[in-house]
FILUMMAR-932421 format. One record per residue: x, y, z of N, C-alpha, C, O in turn; residue number from 1. Coordinates in nm, 4 decimals, padded with zeros to 6 digits. Atoms other than C-alpha are relative to their C-alpha. Layout:
N
[[X; Y; Z]; [X; Y; Z]; [X; Y; Z]; [X; Y; Z]; NUM]
...
This chain:
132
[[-00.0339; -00.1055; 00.0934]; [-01.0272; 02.5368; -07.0865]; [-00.0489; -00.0402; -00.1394]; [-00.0188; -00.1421; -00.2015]; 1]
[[00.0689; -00.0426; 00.1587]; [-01.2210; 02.6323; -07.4193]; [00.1177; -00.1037; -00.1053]; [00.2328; -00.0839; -00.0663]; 2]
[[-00.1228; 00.0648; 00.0942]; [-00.9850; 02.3842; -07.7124]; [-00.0743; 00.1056; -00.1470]; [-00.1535; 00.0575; -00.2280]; 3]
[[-00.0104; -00.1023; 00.0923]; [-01.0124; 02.6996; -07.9544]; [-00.0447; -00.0579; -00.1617]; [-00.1511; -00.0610; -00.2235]; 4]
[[-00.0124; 00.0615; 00.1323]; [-00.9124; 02.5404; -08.2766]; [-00.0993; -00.0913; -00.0444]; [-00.1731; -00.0726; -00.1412]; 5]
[[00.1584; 00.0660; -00.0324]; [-01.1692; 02.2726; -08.2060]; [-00.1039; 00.0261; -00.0259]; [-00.1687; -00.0418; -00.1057]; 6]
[[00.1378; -00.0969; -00.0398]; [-01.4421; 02.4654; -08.1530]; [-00.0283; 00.0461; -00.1307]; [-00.1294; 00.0160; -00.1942]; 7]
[[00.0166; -00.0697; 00.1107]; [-01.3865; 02.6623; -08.4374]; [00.0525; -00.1032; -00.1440]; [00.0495; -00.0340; -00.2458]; 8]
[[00.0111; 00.0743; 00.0768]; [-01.3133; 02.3837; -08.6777]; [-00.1179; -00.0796; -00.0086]; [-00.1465; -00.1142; -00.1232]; 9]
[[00.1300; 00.0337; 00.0013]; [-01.6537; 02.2240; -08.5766]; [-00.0895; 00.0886; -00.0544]; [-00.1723; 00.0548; -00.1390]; 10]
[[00.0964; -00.0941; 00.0485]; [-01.8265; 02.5354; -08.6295]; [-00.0095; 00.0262; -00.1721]; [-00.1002; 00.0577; -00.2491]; 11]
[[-00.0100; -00.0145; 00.1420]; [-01.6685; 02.5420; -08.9581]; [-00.0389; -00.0817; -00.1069]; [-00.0589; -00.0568; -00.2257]; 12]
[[00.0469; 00.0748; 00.1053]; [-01.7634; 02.2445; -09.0791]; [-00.1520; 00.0420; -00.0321]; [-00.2151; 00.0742; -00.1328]; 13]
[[00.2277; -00.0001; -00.0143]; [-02.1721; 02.2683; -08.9468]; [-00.0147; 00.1388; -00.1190]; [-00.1088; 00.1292; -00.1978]; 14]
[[-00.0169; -00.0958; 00.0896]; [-02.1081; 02.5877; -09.1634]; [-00.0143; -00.0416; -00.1448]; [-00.1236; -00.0569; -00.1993]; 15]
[[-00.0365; 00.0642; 00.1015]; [-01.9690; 02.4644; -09.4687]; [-00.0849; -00.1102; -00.0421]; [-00.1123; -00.1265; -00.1610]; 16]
[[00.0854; 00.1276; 00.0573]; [-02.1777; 02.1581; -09.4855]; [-00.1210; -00.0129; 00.0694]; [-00.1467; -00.1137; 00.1353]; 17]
[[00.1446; 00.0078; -00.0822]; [-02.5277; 02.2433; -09.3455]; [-00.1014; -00.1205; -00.0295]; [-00.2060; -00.1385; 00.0329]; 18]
[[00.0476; 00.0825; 00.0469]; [-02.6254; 01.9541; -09.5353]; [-00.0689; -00.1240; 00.1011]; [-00.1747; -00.1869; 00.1049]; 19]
[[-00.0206; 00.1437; -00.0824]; [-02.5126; 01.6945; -09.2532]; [-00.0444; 00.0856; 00.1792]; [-00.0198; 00.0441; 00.2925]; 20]
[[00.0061; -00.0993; -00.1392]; [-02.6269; 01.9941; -08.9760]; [-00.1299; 00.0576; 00.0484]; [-00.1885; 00.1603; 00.0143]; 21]
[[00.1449; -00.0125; -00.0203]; [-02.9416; 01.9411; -08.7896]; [00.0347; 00.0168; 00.1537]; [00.0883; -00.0802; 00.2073]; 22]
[[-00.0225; -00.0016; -00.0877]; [-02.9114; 02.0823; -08.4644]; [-00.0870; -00.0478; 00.0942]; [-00.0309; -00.0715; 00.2012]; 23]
[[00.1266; 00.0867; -00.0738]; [-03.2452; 01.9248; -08.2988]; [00.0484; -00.1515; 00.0310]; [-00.0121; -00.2142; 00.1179]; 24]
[[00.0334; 00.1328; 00.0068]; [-03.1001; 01.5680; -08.3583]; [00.1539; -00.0132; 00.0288]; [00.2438; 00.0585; -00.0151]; 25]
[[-00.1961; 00.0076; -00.0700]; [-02.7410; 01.4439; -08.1795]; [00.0126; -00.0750; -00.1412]; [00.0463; 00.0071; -00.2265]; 26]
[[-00.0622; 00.1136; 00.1135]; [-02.6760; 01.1757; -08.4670]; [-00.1165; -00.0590; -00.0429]; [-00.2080; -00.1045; 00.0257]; 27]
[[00.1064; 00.1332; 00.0663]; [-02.8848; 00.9896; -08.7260]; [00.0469; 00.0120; -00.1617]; [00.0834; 00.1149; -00.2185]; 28]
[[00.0511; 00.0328; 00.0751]; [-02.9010; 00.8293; -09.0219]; [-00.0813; 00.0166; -00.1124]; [-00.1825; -00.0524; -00.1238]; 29]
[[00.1288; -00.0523; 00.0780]; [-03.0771; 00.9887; -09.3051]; [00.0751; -00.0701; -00.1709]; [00.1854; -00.1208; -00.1916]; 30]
[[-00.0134; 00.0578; 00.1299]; [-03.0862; 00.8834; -09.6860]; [00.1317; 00.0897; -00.0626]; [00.1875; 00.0311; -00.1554]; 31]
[[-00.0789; -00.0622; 00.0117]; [-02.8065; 01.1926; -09.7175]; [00.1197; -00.0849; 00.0075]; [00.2050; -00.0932; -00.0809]; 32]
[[-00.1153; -00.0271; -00.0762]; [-02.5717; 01.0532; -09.4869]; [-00.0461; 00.0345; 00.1336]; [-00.1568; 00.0672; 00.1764]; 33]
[[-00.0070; -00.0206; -00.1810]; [-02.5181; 01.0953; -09.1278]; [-00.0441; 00.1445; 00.0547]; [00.0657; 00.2000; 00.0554]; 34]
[[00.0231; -00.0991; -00.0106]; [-02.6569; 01.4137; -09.0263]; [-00.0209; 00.0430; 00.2060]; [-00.0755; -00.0421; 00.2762]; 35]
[[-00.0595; -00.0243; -00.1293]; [-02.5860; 01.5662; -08.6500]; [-00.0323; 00.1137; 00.0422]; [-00.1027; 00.1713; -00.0407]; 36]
[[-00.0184; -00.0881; -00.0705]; [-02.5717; 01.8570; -08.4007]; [00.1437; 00.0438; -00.0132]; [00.2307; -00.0272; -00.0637]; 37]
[[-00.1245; -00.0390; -00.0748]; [-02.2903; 02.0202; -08.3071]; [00.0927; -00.0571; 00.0403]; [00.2066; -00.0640; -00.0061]; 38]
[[-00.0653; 00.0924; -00.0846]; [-02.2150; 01.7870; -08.0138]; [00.0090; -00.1009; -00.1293]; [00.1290; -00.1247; -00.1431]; 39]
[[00.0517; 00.1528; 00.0048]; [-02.3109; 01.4841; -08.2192]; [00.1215; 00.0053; -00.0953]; [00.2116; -00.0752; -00.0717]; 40]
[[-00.1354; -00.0290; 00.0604]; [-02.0370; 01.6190; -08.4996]; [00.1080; -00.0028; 00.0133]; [00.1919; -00.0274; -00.0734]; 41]
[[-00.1606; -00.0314; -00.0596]; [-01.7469; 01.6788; -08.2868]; [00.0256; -00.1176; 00.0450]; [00.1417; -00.1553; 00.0290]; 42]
[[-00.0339; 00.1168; -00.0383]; [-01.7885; 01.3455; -08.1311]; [00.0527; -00.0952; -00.1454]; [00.1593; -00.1560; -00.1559]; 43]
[[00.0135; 00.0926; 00.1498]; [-01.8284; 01.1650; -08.5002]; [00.1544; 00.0718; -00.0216]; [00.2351; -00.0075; -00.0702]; 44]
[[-00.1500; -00.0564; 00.0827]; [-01.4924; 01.3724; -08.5883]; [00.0955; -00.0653; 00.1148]; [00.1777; -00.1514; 00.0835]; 45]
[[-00.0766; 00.0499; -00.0891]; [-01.3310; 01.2905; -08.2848]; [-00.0194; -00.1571; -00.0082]; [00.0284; -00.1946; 00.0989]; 46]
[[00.0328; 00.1522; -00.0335]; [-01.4129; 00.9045; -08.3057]; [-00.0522; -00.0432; 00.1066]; [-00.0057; -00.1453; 00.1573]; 47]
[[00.0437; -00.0304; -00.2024]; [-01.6016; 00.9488; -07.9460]; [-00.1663; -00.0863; -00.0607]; [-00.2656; -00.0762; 00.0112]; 48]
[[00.1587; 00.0178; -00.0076]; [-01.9349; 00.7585; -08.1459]; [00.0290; -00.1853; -00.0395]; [00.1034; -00.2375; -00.1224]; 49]
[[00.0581; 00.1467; 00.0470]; [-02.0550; 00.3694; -08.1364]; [-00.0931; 00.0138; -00.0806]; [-00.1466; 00.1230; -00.1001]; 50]
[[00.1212; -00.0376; 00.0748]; [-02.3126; 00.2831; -08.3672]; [-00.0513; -00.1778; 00.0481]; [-00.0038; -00.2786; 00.1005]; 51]
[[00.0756; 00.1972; -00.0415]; [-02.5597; -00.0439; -08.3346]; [-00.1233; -00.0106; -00.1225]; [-00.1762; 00.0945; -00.1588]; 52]
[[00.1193; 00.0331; 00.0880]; [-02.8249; -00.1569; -08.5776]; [-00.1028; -00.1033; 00.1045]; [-00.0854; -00.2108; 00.1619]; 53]
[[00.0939; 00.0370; -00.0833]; [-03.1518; -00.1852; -08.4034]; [-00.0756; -00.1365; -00.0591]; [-00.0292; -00.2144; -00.1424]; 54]
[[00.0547; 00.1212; 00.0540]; [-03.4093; -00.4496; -08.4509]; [-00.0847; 00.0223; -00.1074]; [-00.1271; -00.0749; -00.1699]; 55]
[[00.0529; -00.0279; 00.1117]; [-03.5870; -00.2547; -08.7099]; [00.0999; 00.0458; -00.1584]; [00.0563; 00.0780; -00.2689]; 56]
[[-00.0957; 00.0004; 00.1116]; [-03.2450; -00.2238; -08.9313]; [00.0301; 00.1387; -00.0094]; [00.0678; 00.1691; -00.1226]; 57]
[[-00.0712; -00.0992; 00.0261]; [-03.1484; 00.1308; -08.8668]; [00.0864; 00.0296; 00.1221]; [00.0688; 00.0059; 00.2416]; 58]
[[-00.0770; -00.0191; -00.1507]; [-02.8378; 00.2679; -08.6939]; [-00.0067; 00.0718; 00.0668]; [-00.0289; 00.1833; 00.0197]; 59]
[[00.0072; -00.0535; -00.1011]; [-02.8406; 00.3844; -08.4024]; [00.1672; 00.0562; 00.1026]; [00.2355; -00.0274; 00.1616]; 60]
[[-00.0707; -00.0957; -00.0383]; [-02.5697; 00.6819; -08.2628]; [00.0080; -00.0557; 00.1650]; [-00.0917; -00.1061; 00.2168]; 61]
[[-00.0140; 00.0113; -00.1158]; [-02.4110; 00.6307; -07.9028]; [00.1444; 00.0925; 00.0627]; [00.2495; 00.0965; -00.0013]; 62]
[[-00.1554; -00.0560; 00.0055]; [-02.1237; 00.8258; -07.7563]; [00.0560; -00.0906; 00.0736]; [00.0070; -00.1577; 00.1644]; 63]
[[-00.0855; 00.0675; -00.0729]; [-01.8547; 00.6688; -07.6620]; [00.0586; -00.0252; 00.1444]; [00.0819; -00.1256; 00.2117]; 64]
[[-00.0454; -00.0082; -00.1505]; [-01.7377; 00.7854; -07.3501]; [-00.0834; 00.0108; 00.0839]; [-00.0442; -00.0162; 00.1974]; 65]
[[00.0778; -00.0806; -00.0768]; [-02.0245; 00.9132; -07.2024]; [-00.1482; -00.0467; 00.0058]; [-00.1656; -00.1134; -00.0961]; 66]
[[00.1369; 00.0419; 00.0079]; [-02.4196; 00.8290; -07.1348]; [-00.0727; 00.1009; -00.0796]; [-00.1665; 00.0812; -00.1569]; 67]
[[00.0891; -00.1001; 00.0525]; [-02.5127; 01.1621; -07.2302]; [00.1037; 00.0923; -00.1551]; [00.2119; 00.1491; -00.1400]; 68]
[[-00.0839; -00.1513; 00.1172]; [-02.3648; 01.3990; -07.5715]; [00.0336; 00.0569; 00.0193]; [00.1492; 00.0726; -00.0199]; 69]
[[-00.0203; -00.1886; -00.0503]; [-02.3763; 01.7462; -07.4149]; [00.1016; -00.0959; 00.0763]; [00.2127; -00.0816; 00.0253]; 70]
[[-00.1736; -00.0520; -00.0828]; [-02.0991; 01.6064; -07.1484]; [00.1046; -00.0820; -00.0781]; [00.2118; -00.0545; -00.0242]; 71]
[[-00.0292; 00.0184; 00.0877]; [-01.9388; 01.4000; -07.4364]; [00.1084; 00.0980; -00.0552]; [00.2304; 00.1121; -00.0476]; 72]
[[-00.0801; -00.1054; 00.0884]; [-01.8894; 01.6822; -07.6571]; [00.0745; 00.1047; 00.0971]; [00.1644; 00.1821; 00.0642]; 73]
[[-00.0423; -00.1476; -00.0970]; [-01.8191; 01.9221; -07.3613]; [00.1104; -00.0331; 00.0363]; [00.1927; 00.0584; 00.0393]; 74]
[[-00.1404; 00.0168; -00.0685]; [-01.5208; 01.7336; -07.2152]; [00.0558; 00.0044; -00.1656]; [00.1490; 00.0846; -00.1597]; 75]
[[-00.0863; 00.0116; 00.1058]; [-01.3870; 01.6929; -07.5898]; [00.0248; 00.1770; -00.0372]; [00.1206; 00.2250; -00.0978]; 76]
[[-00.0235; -00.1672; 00.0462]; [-01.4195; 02.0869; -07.6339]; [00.0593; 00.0719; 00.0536]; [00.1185; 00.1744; 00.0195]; 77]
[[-00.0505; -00.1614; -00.1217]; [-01.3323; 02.2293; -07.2972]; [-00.1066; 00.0614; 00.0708]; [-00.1068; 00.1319; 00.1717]; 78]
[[00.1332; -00.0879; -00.0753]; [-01.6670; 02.3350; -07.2286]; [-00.0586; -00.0697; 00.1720]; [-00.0704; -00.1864; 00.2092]; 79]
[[00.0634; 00.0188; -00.1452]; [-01.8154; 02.3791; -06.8386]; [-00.1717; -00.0259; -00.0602]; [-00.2378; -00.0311; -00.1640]; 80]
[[00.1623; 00.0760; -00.0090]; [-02.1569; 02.2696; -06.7870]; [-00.1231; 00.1008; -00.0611]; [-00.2234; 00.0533; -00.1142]; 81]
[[00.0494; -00.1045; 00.0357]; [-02.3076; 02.6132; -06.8690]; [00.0544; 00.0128; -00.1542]; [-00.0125; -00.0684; -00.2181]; 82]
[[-00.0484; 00.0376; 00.1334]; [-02.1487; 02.6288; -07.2103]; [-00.0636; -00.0934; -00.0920]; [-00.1189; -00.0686; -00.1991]; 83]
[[00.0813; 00.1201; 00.0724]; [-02.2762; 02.3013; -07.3140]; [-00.1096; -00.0041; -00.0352]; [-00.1648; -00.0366; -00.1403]; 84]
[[00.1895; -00.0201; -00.0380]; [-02.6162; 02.3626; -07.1900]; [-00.0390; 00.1007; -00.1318]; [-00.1417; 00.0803; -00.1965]; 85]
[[00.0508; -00.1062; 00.0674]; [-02.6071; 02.6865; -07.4230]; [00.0503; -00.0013; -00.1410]; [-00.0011; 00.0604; -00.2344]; 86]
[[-00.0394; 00.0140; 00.1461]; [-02.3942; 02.5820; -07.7167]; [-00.0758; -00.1152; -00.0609]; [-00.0737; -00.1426; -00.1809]; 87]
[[00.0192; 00.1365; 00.0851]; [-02.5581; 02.2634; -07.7675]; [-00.1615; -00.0089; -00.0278]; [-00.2152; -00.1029; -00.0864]; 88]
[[00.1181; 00.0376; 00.0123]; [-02.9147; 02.3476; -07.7476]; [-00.0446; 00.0002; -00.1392]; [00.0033; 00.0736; -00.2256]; 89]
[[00.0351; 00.0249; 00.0823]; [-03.1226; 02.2062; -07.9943]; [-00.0842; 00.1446; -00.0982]; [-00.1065; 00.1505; -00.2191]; 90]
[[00.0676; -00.1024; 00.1134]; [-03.3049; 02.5546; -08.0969]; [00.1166; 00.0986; -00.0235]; [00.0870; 00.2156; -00.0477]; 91]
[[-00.1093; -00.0859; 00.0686]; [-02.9584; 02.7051; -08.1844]; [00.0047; -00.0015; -00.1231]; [00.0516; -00.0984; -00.1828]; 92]
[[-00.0675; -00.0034; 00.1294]; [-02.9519; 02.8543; -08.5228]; [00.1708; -00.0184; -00.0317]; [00.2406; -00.0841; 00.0455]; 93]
[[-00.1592; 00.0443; 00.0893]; [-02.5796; 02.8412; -08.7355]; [00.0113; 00.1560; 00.0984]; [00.0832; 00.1442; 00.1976]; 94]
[[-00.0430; -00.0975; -00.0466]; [-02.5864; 03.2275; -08.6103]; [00.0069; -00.0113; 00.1682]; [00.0936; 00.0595; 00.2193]; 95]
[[00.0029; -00.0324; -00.1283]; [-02.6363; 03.1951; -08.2536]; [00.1258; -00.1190; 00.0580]; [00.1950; -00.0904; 00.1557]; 96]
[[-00.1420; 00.0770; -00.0544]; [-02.3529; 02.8760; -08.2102]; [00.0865; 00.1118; -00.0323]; [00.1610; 00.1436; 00.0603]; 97]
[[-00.1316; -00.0783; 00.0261]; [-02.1265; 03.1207; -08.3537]; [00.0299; 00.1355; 00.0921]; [00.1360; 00.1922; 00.1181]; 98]
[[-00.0005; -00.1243; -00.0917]; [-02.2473; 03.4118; -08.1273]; [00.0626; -00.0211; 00.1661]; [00.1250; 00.0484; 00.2462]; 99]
[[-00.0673; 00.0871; -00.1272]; [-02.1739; 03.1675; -07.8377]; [00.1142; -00.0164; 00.0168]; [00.1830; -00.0006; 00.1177]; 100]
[[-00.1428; 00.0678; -00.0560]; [-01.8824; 03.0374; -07.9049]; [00.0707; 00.1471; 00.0083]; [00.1394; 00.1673; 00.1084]; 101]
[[-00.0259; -00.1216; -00.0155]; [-01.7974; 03.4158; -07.9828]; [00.0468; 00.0816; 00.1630]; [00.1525; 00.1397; 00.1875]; 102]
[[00.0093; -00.0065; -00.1143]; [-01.8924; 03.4800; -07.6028]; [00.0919; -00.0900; 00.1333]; [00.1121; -00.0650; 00.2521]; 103]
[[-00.0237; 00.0740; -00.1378]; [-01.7289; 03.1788; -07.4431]; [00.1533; 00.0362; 00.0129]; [00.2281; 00.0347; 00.1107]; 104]
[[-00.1433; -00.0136; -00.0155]; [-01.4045; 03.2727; -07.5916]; [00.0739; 00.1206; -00.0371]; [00.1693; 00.1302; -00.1143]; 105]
[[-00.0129; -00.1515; -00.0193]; [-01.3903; 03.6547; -07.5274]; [00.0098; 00.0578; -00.1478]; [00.0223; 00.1803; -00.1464]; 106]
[[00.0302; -00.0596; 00.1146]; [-01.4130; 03.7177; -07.9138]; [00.1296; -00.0440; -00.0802]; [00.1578; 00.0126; -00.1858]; 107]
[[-00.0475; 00.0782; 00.1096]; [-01.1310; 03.4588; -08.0341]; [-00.0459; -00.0635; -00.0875]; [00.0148; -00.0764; -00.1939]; 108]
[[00.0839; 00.0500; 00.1811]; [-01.3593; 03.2991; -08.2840]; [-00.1012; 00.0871; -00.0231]; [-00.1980; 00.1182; 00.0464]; 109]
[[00.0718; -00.1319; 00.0374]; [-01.4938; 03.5557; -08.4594]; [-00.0916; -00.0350; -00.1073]; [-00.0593; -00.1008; -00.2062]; 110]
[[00.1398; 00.0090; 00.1367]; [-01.8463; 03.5608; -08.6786]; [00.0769; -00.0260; -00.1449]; [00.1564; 00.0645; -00.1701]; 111]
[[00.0050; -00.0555; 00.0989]; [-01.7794; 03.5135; -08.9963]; [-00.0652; 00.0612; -00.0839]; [-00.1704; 00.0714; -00.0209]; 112]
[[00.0400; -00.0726; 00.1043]; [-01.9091; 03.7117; -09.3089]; [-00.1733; -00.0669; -00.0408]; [-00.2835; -00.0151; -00.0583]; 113]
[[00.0815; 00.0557; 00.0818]; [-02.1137; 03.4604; -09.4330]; [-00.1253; 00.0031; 00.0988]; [-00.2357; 00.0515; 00.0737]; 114]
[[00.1046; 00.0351; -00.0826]; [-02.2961; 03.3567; -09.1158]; [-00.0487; 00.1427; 00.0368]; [-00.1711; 00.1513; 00.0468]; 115]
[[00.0284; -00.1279; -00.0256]; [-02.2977; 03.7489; -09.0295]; [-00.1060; 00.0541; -00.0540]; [-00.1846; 00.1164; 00.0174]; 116]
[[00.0643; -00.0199; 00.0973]; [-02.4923; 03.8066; -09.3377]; [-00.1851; -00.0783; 00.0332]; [-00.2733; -00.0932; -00.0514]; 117]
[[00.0910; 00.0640; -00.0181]; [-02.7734; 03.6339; -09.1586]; [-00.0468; 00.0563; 00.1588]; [-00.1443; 00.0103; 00.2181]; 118]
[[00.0317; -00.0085; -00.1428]; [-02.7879; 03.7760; -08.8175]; [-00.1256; 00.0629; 00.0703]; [-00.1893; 00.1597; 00.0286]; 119]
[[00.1422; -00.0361; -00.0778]; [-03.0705; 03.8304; -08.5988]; [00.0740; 00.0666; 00.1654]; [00.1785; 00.0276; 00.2173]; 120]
[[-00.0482; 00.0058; -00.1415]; [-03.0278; 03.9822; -08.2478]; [00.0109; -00.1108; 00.1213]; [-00.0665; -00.2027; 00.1481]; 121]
[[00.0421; 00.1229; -00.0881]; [-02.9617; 03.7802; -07.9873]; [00.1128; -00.0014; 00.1487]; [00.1449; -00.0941; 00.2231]; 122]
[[-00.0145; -00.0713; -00.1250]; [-02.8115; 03.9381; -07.7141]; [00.1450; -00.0132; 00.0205]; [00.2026; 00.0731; 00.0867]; 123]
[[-00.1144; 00.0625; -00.0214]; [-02.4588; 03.7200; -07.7441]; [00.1058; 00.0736; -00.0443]; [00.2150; 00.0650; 00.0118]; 124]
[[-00.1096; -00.0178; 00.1229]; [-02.2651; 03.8947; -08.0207]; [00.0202; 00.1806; 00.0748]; [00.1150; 00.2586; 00.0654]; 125]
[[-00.0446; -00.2030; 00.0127]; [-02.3013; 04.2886; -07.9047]; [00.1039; 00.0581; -00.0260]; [00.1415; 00.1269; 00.0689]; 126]
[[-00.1236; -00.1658; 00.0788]; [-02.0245; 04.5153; -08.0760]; [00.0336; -00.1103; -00.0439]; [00.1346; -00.1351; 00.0219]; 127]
[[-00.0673; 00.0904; 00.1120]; [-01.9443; 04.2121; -08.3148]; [00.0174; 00.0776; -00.1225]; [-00.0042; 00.1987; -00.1179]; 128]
[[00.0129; -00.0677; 00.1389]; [-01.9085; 04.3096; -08.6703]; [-00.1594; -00.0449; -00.0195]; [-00.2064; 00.0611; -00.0608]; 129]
[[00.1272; -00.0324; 00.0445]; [-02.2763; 04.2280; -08.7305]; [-00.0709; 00.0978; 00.0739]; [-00.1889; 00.1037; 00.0394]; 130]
[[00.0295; -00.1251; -00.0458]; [-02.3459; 04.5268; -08.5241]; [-00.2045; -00.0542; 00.0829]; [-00.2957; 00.0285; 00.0843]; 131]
[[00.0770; 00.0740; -00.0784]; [-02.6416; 04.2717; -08.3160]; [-00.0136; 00.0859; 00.1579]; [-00.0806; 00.0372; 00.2491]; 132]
């Protein structure tokens, strides 16, 4: 089962702080600050991440529980295997996680305004308020 609050507190941050929100890359290292996915976020919030310093002196992201991220973040969320696959892919804009999670959880986390203000079609959101 979907962990609601979760979900939608992740989304809120990658929102809020697009700074640290690179959805192509689970976890790294940048001159910013730590910058992440989705998955790679929820784990880092949850405390679910090792880190190691390689032999060339940068760190290197690991999840904790898991070999892979996507099932990582998925058991920490609630998400089935299909879910993961579709919330976590790397060519997800900010609008289309939100159209997803929109979808996974019959229209308890709802678009907001801001991200709305940006929407493209995309097949997920239909009769949302961005009218997609």
């Amino acid at each position: 089962m979907i962990d609601v609050p979760l979900l939608r507190k992740e989304l809120q941050f990658v929102t809020d702080h697009q700074d640290r929100w690179r959805q192509r890359v689970w976890l790294a290292e940048r001159s910013c600050g730590t910058v992440g996915c989705l998955a790679g976020n929820t784990l880092l919030h949850a405390g679910q991440v090792s880190t190691a310093v390689n032999d060339e002196g940068v760190v290197e992201y690991y999840p904790s529980t898991s070999d892979y991220w996507r099932d990582a973040a998925a058991t920490v969320l609630g998400l089935d295997e299909e879910q993961a696959h579709r919330l976590f892919s790397g060519s997800n804009t900010l609008h289309d996680l939100w159209c997803r999670a929109r979808e996974f959880t019959d229209g308890e986390i709802e678009i907001p305004l801001s991200v709305d203000q940006v929407c493209r079609p995309c097949g997920a959101c239909v009769g949302s308020s961005c009218g997609c």
